[in-house]
Every structure is written in C-alpha cells, then in structure tokens.
N, C-alpha and C positions, 0 to 999 in steps of 0.2 A: 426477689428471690422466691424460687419456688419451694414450697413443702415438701418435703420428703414422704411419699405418702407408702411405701412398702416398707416394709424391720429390716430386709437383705439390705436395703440400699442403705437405710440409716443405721444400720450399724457399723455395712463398708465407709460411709463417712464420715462415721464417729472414729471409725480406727485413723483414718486419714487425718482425720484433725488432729487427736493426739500425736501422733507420727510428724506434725508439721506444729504441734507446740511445743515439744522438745528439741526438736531440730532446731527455729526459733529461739528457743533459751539457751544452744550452745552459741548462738550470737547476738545474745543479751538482749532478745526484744521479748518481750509477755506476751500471753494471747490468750483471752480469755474466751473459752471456749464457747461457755453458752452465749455470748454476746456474738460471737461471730456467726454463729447458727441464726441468730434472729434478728442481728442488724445489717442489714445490705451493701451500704457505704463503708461500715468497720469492716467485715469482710474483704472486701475488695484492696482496700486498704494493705491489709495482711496479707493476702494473696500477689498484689503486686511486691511490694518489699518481699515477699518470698521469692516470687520468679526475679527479682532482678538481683538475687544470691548469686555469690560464686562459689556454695557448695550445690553440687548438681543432684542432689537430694530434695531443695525446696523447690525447684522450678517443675520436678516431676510430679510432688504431692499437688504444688497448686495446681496446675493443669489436671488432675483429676478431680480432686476438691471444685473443680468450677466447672467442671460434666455433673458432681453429683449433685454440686448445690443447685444448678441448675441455670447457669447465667456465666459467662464468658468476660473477658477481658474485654474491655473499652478501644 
C-alpha cells in the first residue's frame, strides 16, 4: 500500500474510511481504522466484504478507498 503523501488526500480518506466504518457497523462488522491504513491484507480484507455489500453505499466507498489507498482489487 502506498503512503498518503499529500493532507488533501489523507484527509479525503480519512473521511472515507470513517464513512465506510459506520456503514460497516450497521452490518455488524468492526473496522479498525488505524489498522487498516497500515496493514495491506486487513485492508483488502474490508474492502472486499464491503464491495461484496448489498447496500450500495459500501461498494462505492471501497472503490474509492482503493484509488486513495492506493492499490486495487486482486
């Protein structure tokens, strides 16, 4: 995963993250934010269980959330 290296960017996916750990918690899964920012496998992790939601709310955050983290879907 790559670094966030601009504040614009890491704040747009600081907001996205929280936006996608409440979402998340209305279907009873945790996300622990700073872990996801710095582990690459947890991440992905979360982000797939999110795109494979059937509120179409999480598929949108993940797909941006993985432009800002910086690494795509497998």
């Amino acid at each position: 995963m790559n670094a966030l290296s601009h504040p614009e960017t890491a704040a747009l996916a600081l907001v996205d993250i929280v936006d996608l750990k409440w979402l998340l918690a209305g279907e009873g899964v945790h996300l622990h934010v700073e872990r996801l920012q710095r582990d690459e496998a947890y991440a992905r992790g979360i982000l797939d269980a999110a795109a494979a939601s059937r509120n179409a709310a999480l598929p949108a955050v993940a797909r941006r959330l993985r432009r800002l983290l910086g690494f795509e879907a497998n």
